[in-house]
PDB file of N, CA, C and O in Angstrom:
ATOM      1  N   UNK A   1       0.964  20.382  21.731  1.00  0.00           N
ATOM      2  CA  UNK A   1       0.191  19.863  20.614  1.00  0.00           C
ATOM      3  C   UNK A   1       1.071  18.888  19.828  1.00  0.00           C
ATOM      4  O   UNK A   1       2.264  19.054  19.572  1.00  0.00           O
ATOM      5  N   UNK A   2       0.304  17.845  19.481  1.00  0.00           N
ATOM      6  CA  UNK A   2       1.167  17.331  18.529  1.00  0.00           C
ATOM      7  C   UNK A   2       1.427  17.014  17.395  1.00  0.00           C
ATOM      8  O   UNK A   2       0.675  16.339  16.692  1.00  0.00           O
ATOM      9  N   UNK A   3       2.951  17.622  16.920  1.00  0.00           N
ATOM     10  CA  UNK A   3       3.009  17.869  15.424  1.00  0.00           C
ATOM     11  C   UNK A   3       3.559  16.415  14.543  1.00  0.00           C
ATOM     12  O   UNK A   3       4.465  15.606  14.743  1.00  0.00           O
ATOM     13  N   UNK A   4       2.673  16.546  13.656  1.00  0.00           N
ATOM     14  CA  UNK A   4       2.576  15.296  12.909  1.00  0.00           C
ATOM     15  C   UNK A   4       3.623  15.744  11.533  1.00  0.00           C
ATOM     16  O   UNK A   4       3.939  16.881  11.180  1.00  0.00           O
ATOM     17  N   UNK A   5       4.022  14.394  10.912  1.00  0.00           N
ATOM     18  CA  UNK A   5       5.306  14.553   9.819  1.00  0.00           C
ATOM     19  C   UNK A   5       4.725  13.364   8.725  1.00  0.00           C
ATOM     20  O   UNK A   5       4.011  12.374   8.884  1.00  0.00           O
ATOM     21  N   UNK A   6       5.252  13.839   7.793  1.00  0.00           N
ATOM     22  CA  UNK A   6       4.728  12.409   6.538  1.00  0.00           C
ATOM     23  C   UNK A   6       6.123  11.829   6.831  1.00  0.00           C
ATOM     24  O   UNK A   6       7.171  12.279   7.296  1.00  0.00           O
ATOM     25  N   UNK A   7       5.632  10.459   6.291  1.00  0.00           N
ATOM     26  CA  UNK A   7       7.034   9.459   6.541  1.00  0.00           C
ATOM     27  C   UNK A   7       6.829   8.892   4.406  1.00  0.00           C
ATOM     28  O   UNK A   7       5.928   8.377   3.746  1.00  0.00           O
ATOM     29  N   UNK A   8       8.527   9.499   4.047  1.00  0.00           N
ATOM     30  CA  UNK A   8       8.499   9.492   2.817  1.00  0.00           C
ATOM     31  C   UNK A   8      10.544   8.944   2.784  1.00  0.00           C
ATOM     32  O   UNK A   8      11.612   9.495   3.053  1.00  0.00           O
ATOM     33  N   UNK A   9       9.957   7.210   2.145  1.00  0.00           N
ATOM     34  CA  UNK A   9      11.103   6.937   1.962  1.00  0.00           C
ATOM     35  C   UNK A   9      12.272   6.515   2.868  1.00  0.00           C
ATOM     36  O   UNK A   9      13.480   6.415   2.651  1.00  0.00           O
ATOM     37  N   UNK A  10      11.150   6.200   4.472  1.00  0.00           N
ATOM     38  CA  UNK A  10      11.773   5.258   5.497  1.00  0.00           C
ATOM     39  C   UNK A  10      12.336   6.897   6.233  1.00  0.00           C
ATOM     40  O   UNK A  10      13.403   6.969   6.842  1.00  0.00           O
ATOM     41  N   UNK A  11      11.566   7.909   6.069  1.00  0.00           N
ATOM     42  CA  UNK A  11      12.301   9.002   7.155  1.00  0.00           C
ATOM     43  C   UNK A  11      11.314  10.071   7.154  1.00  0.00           C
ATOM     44  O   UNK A  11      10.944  10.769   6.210  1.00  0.00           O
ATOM     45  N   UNK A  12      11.001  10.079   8.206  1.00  0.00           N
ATOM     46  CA  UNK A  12      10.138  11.527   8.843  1.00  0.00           C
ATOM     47  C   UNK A  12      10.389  12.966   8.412  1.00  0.00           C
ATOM     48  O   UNK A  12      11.378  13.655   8.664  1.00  0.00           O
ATOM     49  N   UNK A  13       9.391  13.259   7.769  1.00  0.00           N
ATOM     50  CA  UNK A  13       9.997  14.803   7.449  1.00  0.00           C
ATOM     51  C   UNK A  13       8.567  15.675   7.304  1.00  0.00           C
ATOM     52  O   UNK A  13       7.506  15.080   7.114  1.00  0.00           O
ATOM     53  N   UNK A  14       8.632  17.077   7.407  1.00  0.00           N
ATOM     54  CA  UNK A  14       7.867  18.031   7.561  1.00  0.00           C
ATOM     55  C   UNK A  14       7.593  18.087   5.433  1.00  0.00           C
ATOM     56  O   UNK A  14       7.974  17.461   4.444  1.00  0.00           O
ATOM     57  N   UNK A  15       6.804  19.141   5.740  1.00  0.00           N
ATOM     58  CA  UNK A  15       6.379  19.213   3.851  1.00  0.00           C
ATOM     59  C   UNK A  15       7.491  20.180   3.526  1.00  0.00           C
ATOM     60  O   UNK A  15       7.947  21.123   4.173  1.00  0.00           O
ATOM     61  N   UNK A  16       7.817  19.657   2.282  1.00  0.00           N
ATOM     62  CA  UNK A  16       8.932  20.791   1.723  1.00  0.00           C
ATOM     63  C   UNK A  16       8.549  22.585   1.982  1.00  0.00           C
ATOM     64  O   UNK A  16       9.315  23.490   2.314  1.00  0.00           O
ATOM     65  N   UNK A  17       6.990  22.625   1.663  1.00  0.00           N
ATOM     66  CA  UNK A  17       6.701  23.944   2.005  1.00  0.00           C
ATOM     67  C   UNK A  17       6.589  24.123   2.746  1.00  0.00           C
ATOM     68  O   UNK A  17       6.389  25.335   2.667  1.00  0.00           O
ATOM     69  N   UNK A  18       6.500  23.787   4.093  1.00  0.00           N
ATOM     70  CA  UNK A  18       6.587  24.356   5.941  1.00  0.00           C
ATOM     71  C   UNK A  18       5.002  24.501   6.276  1.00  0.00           C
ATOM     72  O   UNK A  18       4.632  24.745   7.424  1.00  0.00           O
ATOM     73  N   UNK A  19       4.142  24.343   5.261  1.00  0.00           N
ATOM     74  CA  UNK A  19       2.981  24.526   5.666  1.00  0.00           C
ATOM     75  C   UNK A  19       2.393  23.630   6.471  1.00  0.00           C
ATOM     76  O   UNK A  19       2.831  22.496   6.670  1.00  0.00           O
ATOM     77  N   UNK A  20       0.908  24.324   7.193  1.00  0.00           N
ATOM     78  CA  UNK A  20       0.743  22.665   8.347  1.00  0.00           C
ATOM     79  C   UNK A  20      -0.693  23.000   8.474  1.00  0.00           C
ATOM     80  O   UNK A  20      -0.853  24.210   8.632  1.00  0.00           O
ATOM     81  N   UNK A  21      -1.870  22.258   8.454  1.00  0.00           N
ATOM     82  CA  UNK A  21      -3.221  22.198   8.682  1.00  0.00           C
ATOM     83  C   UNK A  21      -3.077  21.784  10.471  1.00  0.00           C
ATOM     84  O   UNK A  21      -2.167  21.199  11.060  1.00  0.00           O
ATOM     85  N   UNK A  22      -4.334  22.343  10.971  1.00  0.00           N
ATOM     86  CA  UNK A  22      -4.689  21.500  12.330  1.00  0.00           C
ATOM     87  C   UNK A  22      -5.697  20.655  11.807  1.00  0.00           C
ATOM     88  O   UNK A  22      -6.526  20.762  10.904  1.00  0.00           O
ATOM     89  N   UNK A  23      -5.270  19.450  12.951  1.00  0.00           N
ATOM     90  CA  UNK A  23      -6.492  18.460  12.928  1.00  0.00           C
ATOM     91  C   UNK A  23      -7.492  18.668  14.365  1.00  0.00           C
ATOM     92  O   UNK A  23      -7.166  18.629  15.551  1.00  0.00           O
ATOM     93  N   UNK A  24      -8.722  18.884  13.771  1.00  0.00           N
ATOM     94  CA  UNK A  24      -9.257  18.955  14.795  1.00  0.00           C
ATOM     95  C   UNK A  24     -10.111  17.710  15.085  1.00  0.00           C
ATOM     96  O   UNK A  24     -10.512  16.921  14.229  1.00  0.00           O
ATOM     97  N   UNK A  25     -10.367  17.629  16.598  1.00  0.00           N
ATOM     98  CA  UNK A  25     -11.221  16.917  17.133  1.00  0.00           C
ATOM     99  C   UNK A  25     -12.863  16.800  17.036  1.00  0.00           C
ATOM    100  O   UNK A  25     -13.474  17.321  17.969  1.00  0.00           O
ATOM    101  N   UNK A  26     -13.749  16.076  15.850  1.00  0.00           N
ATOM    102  CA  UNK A  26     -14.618  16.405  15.609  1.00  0.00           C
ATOM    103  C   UNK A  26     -16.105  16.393  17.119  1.00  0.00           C
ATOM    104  O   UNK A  26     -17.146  17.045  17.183  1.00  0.00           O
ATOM    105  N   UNK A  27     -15.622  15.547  17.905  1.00  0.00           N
ATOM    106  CA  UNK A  27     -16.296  15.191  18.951  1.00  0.00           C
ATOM    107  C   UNK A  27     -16.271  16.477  19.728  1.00  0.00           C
ATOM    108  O   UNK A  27     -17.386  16.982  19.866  1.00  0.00           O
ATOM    109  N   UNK A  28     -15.100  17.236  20.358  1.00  0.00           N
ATOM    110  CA  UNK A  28     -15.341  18.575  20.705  1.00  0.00           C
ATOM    111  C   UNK A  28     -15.178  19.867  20.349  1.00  0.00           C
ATOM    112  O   UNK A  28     -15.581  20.875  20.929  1.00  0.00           O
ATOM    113  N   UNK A  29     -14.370  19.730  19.054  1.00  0.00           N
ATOM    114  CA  UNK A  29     -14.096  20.849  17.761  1.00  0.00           C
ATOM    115  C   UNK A  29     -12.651  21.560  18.468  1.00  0.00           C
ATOM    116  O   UNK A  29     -12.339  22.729  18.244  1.00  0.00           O
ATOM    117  N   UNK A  30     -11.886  20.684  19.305  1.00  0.00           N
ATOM    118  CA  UNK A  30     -10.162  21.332  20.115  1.00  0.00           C
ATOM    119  C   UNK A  30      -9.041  20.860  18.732  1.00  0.00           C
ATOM    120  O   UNK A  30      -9.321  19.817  18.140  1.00  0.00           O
ATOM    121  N   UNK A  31      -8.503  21.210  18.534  1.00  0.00           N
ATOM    122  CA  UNK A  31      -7.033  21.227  17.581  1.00  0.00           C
ATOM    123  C   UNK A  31      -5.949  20.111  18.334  1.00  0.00           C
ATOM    124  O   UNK A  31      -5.158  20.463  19.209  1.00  0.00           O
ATOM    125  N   UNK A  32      -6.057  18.835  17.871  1.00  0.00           N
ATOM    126  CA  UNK A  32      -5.027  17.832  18.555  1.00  0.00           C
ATOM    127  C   UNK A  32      -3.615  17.870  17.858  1.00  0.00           C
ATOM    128  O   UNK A  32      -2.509  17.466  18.215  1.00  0.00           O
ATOM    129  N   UNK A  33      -3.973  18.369  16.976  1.00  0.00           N
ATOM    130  CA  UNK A  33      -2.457  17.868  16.354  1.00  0.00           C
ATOM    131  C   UNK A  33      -2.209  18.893  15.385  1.00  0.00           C
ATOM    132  O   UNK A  33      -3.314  19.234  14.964  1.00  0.00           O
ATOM    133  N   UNK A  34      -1.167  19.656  14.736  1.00  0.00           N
ATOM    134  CA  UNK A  34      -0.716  20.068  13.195  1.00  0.00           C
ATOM    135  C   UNK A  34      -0.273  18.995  12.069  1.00  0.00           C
ATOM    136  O   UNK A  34       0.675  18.283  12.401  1.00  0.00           O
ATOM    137  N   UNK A  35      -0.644  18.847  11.201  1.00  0.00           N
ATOM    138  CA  UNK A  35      -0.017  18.096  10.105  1.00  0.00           C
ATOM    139  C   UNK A  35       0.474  18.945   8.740  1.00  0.00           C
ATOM    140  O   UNK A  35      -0.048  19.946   8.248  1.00  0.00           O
ATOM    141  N   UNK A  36       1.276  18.438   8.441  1.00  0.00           N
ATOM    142  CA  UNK A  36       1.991  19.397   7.055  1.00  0.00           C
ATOM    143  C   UNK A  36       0.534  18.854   6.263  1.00  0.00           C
ATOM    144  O   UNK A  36      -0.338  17.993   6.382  1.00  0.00           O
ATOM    145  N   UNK A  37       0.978  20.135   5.275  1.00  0.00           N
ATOM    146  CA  UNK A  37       0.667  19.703   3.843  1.00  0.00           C
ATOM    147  C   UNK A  37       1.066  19.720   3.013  1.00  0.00           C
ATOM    148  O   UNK A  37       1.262  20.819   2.494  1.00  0.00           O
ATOM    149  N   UNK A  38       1.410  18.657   2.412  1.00  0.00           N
ATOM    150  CA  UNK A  38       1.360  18.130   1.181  1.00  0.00           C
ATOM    151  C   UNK A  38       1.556  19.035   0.135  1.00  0.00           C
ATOM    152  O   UNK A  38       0.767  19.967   0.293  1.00  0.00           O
ATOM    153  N   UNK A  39       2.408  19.226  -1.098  1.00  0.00           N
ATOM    154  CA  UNK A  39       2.397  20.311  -2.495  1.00  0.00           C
ATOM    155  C   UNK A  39       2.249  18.819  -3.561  1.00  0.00           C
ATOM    156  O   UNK A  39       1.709  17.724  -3.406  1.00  0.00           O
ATOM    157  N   UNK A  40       3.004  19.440  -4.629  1.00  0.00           N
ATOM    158  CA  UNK A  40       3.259  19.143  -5.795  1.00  0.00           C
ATOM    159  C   UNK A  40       4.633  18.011  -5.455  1.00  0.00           C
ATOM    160  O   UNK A  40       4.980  16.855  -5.697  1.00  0.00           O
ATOM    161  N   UNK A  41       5.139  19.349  -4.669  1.00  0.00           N
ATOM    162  CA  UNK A  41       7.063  18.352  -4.608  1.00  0.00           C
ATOM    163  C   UNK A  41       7.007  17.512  -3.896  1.00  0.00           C
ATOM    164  O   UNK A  41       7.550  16.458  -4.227  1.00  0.00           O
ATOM    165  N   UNK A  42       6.296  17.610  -2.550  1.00  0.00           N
ATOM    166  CA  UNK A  42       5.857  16.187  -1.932  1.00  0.00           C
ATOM    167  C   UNK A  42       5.420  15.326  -2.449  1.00  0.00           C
ATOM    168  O   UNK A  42       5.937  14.252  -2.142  1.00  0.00           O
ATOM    169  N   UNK A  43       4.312  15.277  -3.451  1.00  0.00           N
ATOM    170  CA  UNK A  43       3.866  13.793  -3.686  1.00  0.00           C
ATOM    171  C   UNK A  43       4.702  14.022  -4.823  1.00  0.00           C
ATOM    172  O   UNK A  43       3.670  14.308  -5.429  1.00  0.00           O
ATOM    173  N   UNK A  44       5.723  14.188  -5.812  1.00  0.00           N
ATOM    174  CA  UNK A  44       6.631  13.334  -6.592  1.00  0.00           C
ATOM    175  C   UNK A  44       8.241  12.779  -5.742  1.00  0.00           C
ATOM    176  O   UNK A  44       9.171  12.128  -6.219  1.00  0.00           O
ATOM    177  N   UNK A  45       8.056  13.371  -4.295  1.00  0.00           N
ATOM    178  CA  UNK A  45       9.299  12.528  -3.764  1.00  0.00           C
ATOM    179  C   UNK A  45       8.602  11.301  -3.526  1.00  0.00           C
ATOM    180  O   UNK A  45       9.006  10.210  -3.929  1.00  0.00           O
ATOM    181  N   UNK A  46       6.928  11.592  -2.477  1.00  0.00           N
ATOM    182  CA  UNK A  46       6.926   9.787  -2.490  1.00  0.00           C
ATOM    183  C   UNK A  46       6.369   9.028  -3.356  1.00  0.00           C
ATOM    184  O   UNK A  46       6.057   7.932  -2.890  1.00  0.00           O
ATOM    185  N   UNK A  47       6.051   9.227  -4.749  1.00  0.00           N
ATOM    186  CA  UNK A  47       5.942   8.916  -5.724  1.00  0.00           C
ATOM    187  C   UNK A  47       7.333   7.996  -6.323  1.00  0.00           C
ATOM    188  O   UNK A  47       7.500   6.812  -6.617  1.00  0.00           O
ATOM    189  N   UNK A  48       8.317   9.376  -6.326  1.00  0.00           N
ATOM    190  CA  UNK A  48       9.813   8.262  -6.898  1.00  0.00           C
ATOM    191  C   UNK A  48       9.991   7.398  -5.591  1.00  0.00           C
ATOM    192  O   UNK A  48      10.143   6.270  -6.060  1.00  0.00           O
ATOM    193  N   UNK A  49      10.062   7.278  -4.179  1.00  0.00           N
ATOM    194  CA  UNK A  49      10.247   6.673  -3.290  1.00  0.00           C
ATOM    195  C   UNK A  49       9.387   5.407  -3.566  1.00  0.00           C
ATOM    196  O   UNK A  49       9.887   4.286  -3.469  1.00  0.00           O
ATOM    197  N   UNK A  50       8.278   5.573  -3.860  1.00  0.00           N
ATOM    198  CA  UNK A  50       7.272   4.343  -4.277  1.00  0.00           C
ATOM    199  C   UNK A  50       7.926   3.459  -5.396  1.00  0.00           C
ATOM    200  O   UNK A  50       8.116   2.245  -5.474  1.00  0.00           O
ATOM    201  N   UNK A  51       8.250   4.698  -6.384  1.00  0.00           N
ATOM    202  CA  UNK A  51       8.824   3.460  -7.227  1.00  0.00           C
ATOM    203  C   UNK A  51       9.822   2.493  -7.395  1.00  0.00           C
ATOM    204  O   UNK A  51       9.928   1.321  -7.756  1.00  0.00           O
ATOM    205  N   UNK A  52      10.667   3.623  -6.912  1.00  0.00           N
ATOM    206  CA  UNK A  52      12.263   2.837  -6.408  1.00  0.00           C
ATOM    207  C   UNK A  52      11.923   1.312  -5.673  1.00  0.00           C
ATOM    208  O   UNK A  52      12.075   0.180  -6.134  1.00  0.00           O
ATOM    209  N   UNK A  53      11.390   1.771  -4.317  1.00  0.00           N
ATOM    210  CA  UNK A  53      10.875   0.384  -3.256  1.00  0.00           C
ATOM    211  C   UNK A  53      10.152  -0.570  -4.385  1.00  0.00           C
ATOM    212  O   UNK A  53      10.819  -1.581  -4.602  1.00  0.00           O
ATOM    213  N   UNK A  54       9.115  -0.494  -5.044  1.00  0.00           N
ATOM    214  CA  UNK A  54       8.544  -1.361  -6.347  1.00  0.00           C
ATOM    215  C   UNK A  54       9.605  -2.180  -6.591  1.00  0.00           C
ATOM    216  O   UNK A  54       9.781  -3.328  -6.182  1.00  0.00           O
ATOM    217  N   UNK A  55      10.627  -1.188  -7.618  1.00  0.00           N
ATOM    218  CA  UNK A  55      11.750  -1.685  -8.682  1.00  0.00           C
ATOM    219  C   UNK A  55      12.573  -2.550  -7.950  1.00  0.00           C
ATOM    220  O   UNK A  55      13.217  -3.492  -8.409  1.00  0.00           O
ATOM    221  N   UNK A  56      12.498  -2.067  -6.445  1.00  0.00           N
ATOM    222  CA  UNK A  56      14.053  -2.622  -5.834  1.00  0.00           C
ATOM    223  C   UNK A  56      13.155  -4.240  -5.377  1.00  0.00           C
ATOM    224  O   UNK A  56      13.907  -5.108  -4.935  1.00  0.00           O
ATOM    225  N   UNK A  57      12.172  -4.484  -5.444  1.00  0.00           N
ATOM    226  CA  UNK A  57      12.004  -5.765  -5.169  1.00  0.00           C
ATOM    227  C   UNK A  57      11.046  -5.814  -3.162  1.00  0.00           C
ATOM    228  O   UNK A  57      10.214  -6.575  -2.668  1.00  0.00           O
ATOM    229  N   UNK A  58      11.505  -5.049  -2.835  1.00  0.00           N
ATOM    230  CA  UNK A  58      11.210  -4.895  -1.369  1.00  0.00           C
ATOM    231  C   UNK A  58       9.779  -5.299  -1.049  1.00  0.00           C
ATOM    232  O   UNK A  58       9.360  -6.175  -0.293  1.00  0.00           O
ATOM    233  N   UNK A  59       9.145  -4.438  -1.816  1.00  0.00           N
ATOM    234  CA  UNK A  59       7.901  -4.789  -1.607  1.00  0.00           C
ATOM    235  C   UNK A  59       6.944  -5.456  -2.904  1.00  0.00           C
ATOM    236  O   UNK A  59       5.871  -6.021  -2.695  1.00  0.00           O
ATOM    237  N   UNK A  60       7.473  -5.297  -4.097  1.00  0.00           N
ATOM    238  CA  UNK A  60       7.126  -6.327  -4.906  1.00  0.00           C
ATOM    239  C   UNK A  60       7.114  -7.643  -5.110  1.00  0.00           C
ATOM    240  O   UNK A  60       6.249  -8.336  -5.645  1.00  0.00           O
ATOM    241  N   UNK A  61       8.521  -8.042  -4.473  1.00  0.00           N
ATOM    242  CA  UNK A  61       8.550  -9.227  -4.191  1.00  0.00           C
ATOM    243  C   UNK A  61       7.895 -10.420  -3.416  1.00  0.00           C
ATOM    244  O   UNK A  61       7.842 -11.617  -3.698  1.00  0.00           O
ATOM    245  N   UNK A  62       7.130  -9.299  -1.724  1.00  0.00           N
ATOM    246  CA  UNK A  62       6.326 -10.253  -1.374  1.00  0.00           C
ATOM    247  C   UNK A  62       5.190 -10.505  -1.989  1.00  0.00           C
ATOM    248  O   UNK A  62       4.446  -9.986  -2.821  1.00  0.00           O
ATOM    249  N   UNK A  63       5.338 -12.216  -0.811  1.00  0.00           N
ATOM    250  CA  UNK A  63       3.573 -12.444  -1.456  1.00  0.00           C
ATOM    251  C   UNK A  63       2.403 -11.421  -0.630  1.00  0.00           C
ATOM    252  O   UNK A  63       2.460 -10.602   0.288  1.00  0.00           O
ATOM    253  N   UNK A  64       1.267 -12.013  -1.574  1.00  0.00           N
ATOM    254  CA  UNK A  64       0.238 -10.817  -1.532  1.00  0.00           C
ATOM    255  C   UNK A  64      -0.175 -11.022   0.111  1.00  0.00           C
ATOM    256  O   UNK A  64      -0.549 -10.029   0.736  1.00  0.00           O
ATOM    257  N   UNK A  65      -0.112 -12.052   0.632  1.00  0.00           N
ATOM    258  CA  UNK A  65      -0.480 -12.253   1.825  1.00  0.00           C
ATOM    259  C   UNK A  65       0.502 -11.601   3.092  1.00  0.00           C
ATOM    260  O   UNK A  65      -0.017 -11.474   4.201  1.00  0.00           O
ATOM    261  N   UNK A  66       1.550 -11.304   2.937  1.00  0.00           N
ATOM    262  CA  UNK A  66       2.600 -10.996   3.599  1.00  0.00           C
ATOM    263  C   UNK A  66       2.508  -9.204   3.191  1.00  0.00           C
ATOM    264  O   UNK A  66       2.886  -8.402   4.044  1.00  0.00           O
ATOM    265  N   UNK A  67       2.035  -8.757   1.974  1.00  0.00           N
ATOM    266  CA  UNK A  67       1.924  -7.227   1.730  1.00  0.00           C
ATOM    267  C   UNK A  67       0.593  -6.798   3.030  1.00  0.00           C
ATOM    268  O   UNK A  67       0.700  -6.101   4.040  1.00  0.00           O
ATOM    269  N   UNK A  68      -0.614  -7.554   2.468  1.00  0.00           N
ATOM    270  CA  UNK A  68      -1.823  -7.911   3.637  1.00  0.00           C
ATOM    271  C   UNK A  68      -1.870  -7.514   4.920  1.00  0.00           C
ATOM    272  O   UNK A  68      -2.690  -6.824   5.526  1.00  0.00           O
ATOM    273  N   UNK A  69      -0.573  -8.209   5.352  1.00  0.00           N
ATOM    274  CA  UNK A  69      -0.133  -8.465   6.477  1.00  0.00           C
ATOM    275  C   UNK A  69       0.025  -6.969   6.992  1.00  0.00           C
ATOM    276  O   UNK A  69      -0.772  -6.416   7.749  1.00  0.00           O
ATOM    277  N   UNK A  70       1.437  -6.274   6.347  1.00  0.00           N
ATOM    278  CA  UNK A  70       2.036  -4.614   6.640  1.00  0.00           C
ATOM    279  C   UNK A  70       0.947  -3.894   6.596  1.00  0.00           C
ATOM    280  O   UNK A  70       1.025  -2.932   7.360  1.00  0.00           O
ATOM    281  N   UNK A  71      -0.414  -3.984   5.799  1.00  0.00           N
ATOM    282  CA  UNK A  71      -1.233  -2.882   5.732  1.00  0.00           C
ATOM    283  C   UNK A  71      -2.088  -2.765   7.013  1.00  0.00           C
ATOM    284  O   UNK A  71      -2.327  -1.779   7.709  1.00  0.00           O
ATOM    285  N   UNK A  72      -2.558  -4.303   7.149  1.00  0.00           N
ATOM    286  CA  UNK A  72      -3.347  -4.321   8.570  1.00  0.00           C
ATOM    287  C   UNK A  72      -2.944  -3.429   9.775  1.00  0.00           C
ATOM    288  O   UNK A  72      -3.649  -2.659  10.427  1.00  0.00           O
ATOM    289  N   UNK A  73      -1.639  -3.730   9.901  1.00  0.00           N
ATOM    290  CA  UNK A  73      -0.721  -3.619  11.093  1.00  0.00           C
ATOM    291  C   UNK A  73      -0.761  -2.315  10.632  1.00  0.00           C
ATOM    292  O   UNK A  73      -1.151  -1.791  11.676  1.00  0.00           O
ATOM    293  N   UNK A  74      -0.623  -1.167   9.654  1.00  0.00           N
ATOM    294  CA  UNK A  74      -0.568   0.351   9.822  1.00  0.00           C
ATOM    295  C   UNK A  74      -2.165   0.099   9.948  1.00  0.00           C
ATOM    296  O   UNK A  74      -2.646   0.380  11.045  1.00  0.00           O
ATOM    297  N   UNK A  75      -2.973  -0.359   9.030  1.00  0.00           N
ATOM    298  CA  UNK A  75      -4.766   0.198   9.676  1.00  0.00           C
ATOM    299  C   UNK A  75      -4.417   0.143  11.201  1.00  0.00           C
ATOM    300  O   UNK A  75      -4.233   1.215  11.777  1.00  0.00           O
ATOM    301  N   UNK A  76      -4.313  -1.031  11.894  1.00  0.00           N
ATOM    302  CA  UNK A  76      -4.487  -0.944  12.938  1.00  0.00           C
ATOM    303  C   UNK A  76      -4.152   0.075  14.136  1.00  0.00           C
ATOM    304  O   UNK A  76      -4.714   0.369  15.191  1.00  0.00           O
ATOM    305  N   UNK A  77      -2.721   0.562  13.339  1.00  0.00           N
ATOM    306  CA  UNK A  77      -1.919   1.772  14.180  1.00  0.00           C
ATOM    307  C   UNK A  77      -3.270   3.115  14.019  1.00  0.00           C
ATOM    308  O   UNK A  77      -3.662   3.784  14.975  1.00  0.00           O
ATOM    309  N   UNK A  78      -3.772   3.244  12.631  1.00  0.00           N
ATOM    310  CA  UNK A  78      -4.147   4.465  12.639  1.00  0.00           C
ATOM    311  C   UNK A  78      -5.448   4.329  13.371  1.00  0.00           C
ATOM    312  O   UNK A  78      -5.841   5.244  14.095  1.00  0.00           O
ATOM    313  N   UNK A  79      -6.288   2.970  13.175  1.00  0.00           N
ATOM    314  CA  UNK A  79      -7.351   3.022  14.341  1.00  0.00           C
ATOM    315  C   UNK A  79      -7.158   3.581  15.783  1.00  0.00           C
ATOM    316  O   UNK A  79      -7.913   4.429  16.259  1.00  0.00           O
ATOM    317  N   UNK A  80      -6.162   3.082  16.403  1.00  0.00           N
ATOM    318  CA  UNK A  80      -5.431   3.695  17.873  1.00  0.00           C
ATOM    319  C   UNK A  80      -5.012   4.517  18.082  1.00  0.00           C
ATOM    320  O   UNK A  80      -4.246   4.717  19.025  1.00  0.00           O
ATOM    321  N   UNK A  81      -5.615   5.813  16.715  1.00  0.00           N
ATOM    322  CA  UNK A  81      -5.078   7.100  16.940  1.00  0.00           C
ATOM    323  C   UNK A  81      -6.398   7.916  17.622  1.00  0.00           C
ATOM    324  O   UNK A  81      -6.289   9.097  17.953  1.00  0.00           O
TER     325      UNK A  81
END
């Protein structure tokens, strides 16, 4: 099966609490994957991770067309899931 990780801050990691939902397949109702979930402490790491990247210019700095650009390219990844 395959186990899925949030990516927080340019690095793969499981949820601080070890917990994990299945995702199931709505077309035949089979379990494809585990994914963590998410707490409290998770979304304020990628929360400060968000902001830092903001502050540091990385992604504030581009133009809006070039931000555009990075989002497509993950839609597109998650369509091909």
């Amino acid at each position: 099966m395959l186990k899925l990780k949030k990516f927080i801050n340019g690095e793969w990691m499981d949820s601080l609490s070890k917990q994990t939902s299945n995702v199931v397949n709505p077309a035949n109702g089979k379990i494809i994957a585990e994914a963590p979930n998410g707490n409290t402490e998770d979304a304020r790491m990628a929360i400060d991770a968000a902001r830092t990247a903001f502050d540091s210019g990385i992604w504030s700095d581009l133009q809006a067309s070039e931000r555009a650009s990075y989002l497509f390219k993950i839609a597109e990844k998650i369509a091909c899931i």
